[in-house]
Legacy VTK file of the C-alpha trace (Angstrom):
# vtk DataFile Version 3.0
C-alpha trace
ASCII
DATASET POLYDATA
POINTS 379 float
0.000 0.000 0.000
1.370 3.597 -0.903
1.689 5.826 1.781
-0.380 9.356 1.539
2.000 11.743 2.406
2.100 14.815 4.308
4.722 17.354 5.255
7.198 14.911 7.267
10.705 15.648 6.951
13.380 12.803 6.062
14.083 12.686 9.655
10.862 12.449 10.679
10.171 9.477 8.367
12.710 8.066 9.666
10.946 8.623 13.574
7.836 7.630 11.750
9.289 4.107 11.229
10.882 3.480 14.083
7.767 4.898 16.166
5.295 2.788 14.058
7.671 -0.404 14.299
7.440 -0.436 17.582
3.543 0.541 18.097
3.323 -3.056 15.665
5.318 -4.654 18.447
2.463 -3.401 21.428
0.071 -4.457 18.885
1.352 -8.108 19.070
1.157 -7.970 22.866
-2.718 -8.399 22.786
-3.061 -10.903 20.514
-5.271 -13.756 22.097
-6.758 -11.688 24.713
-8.414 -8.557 22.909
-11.175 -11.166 20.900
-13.239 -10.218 18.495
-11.395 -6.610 18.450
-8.087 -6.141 16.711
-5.194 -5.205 18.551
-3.702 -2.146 17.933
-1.092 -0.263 19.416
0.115 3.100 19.274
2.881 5.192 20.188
3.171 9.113 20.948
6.416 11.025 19.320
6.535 14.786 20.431
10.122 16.621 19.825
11.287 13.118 18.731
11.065 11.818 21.932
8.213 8.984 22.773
5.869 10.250 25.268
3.191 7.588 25.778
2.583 3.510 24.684
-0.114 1.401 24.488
-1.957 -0.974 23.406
-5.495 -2.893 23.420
-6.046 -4.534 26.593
-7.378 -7.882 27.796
-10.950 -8.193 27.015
-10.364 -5.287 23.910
-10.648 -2.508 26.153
-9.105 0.364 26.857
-8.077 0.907 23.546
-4.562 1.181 22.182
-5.122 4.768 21.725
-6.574 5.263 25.267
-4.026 3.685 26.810
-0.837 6.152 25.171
-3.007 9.205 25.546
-3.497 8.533 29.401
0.456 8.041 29.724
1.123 10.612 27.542
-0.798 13.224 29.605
-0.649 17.161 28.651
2.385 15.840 26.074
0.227 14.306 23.865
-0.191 18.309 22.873
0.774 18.845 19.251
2.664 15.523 19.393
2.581 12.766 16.521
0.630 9.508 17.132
1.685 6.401 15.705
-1.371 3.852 15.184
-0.900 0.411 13.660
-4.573 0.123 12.763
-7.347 3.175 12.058
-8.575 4.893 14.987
-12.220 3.792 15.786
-14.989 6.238 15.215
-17.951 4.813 16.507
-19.475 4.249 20.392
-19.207 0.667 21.556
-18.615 0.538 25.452
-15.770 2.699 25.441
-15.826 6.437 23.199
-14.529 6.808 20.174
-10.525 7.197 19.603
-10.671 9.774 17.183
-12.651 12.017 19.384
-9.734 10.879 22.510
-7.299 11.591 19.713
-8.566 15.785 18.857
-9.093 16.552 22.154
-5.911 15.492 23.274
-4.816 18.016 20.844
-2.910 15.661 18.871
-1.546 17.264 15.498
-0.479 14.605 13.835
-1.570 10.922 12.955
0.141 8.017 11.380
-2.143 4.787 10.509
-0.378 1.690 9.325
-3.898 0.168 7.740
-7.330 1.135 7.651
-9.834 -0.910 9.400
-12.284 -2.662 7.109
-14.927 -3.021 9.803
-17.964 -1.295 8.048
-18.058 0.950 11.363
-15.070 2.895 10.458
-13.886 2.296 7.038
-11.838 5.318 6.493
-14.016 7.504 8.557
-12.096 7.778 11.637
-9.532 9.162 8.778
-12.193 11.645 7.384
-13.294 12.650 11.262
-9.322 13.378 11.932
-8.779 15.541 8.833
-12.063 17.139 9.640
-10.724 18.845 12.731
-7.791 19.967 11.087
-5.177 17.191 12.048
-2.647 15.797 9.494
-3.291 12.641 8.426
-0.742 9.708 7.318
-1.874 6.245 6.077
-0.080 3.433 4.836
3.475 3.176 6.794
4.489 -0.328 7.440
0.401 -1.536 5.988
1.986 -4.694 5.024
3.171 -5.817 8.341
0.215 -4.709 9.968
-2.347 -6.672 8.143
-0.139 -9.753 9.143
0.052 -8.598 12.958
-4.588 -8.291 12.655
-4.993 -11.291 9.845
-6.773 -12.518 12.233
-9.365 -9.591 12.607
-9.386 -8.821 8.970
-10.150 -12.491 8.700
-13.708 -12.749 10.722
-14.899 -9.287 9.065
-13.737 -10.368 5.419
-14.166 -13.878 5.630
-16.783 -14.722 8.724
-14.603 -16.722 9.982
-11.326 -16.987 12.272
-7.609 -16.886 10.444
-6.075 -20.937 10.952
-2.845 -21.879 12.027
-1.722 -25.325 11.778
1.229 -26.390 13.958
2.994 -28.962 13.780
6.279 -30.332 15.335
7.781 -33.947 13.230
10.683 -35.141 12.489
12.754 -34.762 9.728
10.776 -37.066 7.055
7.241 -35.850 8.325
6.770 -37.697 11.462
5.074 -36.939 14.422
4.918 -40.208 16.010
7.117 -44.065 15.598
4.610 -46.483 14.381
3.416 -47.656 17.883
2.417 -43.930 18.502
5.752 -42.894 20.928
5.345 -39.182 20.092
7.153 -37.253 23.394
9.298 -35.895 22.803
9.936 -35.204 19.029
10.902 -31.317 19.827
12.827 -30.141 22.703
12.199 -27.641 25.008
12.701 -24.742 23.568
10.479 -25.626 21.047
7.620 -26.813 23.460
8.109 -23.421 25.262
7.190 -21.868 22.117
4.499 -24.145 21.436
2.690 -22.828 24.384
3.569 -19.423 23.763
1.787 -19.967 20.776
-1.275 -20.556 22.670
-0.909 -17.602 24.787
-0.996 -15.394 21.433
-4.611 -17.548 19.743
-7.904 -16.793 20.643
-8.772 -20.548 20.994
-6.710 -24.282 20.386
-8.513 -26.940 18.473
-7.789 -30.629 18.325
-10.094 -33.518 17.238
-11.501 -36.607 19.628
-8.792 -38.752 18.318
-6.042 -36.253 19.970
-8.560 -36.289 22.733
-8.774 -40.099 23.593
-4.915 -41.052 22.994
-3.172 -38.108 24.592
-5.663 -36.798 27.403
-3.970 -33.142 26.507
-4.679 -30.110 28.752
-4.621 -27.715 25.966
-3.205 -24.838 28.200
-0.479 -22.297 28.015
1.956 -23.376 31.097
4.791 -20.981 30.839
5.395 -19.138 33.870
3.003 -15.604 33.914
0.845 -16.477 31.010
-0.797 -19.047 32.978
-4.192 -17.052 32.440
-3.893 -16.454 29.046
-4.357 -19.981 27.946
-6.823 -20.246 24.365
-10.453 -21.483 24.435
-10.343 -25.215 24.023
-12.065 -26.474 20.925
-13.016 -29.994 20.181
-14.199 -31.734 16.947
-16.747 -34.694 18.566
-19.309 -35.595 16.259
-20.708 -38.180 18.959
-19.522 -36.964 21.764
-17.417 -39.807 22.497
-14.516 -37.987 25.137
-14.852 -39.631 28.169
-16.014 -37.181 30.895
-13.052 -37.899 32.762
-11.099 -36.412 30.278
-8.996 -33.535 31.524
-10.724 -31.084 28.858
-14.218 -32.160 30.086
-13.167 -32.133 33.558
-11.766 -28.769 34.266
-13.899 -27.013 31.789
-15.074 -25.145 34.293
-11.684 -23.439 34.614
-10.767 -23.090 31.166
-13.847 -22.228 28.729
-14.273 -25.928 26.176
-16.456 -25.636 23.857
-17.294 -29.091 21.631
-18.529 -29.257 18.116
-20.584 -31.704 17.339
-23.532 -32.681 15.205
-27.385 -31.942 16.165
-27.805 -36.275 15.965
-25.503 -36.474 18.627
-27.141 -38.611 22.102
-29.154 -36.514 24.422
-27.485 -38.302 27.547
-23.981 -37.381 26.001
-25.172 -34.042 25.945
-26.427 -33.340 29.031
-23.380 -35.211 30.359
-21.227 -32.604 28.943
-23.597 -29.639 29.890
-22.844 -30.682 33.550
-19.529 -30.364 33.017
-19.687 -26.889 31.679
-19.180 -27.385 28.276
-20.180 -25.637 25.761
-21.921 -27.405 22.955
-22.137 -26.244 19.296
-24.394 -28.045 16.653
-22.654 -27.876 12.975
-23.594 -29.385 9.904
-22.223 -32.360 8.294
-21.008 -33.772 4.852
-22.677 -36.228 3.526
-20.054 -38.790 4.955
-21.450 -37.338 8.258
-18.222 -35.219 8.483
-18.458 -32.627 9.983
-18.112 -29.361 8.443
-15.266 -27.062 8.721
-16.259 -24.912 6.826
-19.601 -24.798 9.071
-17.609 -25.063 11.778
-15.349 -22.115 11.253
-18.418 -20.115 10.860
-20.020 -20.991 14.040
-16.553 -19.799 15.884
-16.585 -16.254 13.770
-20.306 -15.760 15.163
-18.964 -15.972 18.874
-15.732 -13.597 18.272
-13.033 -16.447 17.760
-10.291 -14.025 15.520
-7.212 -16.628 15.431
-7.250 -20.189 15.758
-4.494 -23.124 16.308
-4.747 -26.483 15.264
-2.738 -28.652 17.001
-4.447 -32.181 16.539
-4.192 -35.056 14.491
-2.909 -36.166 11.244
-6.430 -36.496 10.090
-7.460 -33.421 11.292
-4.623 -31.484 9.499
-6.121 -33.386 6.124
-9.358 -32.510 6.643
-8.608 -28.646 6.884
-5.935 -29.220 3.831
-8.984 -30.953 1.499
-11.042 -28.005 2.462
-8.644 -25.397 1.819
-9.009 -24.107 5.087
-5.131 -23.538 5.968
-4.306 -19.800 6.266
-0.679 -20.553 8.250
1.653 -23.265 8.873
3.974 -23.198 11.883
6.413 -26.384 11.711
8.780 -27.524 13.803
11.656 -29.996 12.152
13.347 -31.774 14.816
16.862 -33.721 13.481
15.935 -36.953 13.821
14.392 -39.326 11.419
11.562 -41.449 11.829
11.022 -44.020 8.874
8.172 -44.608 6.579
6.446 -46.671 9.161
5.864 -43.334 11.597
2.335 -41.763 11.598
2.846 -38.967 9.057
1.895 -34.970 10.112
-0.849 -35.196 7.876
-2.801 -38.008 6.506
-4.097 -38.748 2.662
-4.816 -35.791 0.576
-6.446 -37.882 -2.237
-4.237 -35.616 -4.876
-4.838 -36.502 -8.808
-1.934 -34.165 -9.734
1.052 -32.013 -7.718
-0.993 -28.553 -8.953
-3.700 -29.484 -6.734
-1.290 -29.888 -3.627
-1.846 -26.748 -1.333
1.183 -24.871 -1.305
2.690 -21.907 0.943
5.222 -18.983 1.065
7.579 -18.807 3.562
7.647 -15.971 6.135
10.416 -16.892 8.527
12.760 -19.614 9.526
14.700 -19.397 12.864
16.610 -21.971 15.202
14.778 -22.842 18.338
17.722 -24.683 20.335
18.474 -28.300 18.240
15.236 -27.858 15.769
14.218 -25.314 13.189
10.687 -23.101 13.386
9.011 -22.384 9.853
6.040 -20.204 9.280
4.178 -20.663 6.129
1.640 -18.404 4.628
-0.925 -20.108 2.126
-0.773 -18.762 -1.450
-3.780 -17.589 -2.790
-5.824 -20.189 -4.944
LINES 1 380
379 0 1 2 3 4 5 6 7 8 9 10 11 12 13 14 15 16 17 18 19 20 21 22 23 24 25 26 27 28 29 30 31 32 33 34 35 36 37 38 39 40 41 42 43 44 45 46 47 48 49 50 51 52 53 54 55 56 57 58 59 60 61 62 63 64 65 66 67 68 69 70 71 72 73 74 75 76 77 78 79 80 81 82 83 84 85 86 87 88 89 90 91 92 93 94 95 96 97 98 99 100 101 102 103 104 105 106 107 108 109 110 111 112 113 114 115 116 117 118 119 120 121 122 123 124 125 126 127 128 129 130 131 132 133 134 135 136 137 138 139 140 141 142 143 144 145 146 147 148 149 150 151 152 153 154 155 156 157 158 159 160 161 162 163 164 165 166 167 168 169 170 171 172 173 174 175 176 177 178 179 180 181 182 183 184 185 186 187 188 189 190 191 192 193 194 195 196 197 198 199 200 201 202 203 204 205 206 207 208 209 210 211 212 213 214 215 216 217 218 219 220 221 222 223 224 225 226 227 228 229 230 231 232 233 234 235 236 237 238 239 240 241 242 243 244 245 246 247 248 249 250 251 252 253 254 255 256 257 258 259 260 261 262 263 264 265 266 267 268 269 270 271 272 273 274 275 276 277 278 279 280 281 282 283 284 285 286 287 288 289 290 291 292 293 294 295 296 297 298 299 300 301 302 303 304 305 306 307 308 309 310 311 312 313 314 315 316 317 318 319 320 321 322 323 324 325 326 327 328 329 330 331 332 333 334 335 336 337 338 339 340 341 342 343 344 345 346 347 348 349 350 351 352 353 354 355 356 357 358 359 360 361 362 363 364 365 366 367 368 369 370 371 372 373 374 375 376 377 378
């Protein structure tokens, strides 16, 4: 996206950048806790020095805007606010930031993107130029649709941006052939696996994962103990066992199951008791059920970004349905053999142009193995 430009000198671009880098690093602070708002931060330059930070806070309120203007104070006065995502303009249960933004006497505003969200859609720009503040848009755009794909996802798409994760060996392996699956990674890796967590609106595995592994589905680094995802099961039939540690302390960690309107009454009201939340989705005609359904039903109730962490089968079923927005995998140096349960099972491909293929955004060493994050091409 082309910047509109105003009046900035060289050296201010060059603050610009800098100032709007790091508002893109607040912005990243909120992800997984703000749900269904974006997270946006901002930052406050006046004489080149920054005078207030923020960003959205837990539960999407205060806003990132709020939040530098109250630590900014009386020098928010004819400073320069940096703002990775447009300023809202509309009343929800906080006021507007534009209106924050004017009578904080800001002069100047930078936007990395403007926000899509029928609400605002370049009118928190107008309402800014309207009362005679200078008005930036497009600085660093790129990296700030990546840091809200999530967001732009639900509003463009109605439903939440999918990561898959996955952490194999060498060949594609994420278990021997009699299942022996921990560890593949080490733990550095697994650190950032749950780190992961911390930064997704909700985690979603299928019953299979369910019934071999018993996971917990939490974030369990130390401090982010709170921010662990909603837990989201595929179970047509409700077949988890209600001893299961994702039934059991559902309570204490919001699970919510998918599963199809057929499903048993008893199971049901099994589950209920347990504090589980229930959704009904369609199925396939194999009695599948729907992803694409199923992705839906999460955009309704605010889900923005969501992991997959379960199940070779699991992984295919999003891959058939063309549902895989990111890729996160984890190569550990080891090999397993042919006879190890692949990362992801049959793809039923006629031809190699129908294999789903990616972009790579990154690569980096985490201790012995290797981190890759993918980005699906467009069809």
């Amino acid at each position: 996206m082309a910047i509109e430009s105003g009046t900035a000198s060289p050296s201010d671009r060059h603050l610009d950048l800098d100032a709007m880098r790091a508002a893109l690093a607040l912005a990243r602070r909120g992800l997984g806790t703000v749900w269904p708002n974006p997270s946006v931060g901002c930052v406050i330059v006046s004489d080149g020095r920054v005078v207030g930070r923020g960003w959205t806070q837990p539960g999407g309120r205060p806003h990132g805007e709020t939040e530098a203007l109250r630590r900014a104070g009386e020098a928010a006065l004819g400073a320069t606010a940096h703002v990775s995502l447009e300023p809202c303009c509309h009343w929800g249960q906080t006021p507007p930031c534009v209106d924050a933004l004017i009578t904080a006497g800001v002069r100047r505003v930078v936007v990395a993107l403007e926000d899509p969200d029928p609400r605002v859609a370049g009118e928190g720009l107008r309402r800014l130029r309207a009362a005679g503040l200078e008005v930036e848009v497009g600085l660093c755009a790129e990296e700030a649709a990546e840091v809200n794909a999530g967001f732009l996802s639900r509003l463009q798409l109605g439903r939440p941006l999918v990561t898959l994760k996955f952490a194999t060996s060498l060949d594609g392996r994420i278990a021997t052939a009699s299942g022996e699956s921990q560890w593949i990674s080490g733990p550095p890796a697994r650190e950032r696996a749950h780190a992961l967590r911390a930064s997704h609106d909700a985690i979603m595995v299928g019953t299979g994962t369910v019934i071999a592994d018993d996971p917990q589905l939490t974030c369990r680094l130390p401090g982010l103990d709170q921010r662990s995802p909603v837990r989201v099961i595929i179970d047509r039939h409700l077949r988890i066992p209600p001893a299961a540690r994702l039934i059991a302390d559902a309570r204490r960690v919001p699970t919510w199951v998918l599963t199809l309107r057929s499903a048993d009454p008893r199971r049901r009201a099994t589950f209920l008791a347990n504090h589980v939340t229930l959704i009904d989705v369609d199925h396939h005609r194999e009695g599948q059920v729907d992803l694409a359904a199923a992705l839906r039903a999460l955009g309704e109730r605010g889900i923005t970004r969501l992991l997959v962490e379960g199940g070779a089968g699991l992984a295919a079923a999003f891959f058939r349905a063309r549902l895989v927005d990111r890729l996160i995998w984890v190569h550990a140096p080891l090999a397993i053999g042919g006879d190890g349960i692949p990362a992801i099972a049959e793809l039923d491909l006629g031809i190699l142009a129908d294999a789903p293929a990616f972009e790579r955004l990154s690569t980096e060493p985490i201790g012995d193995d290797v981190l890759t994050t993918f980005r699906a091409r467009p069809i």
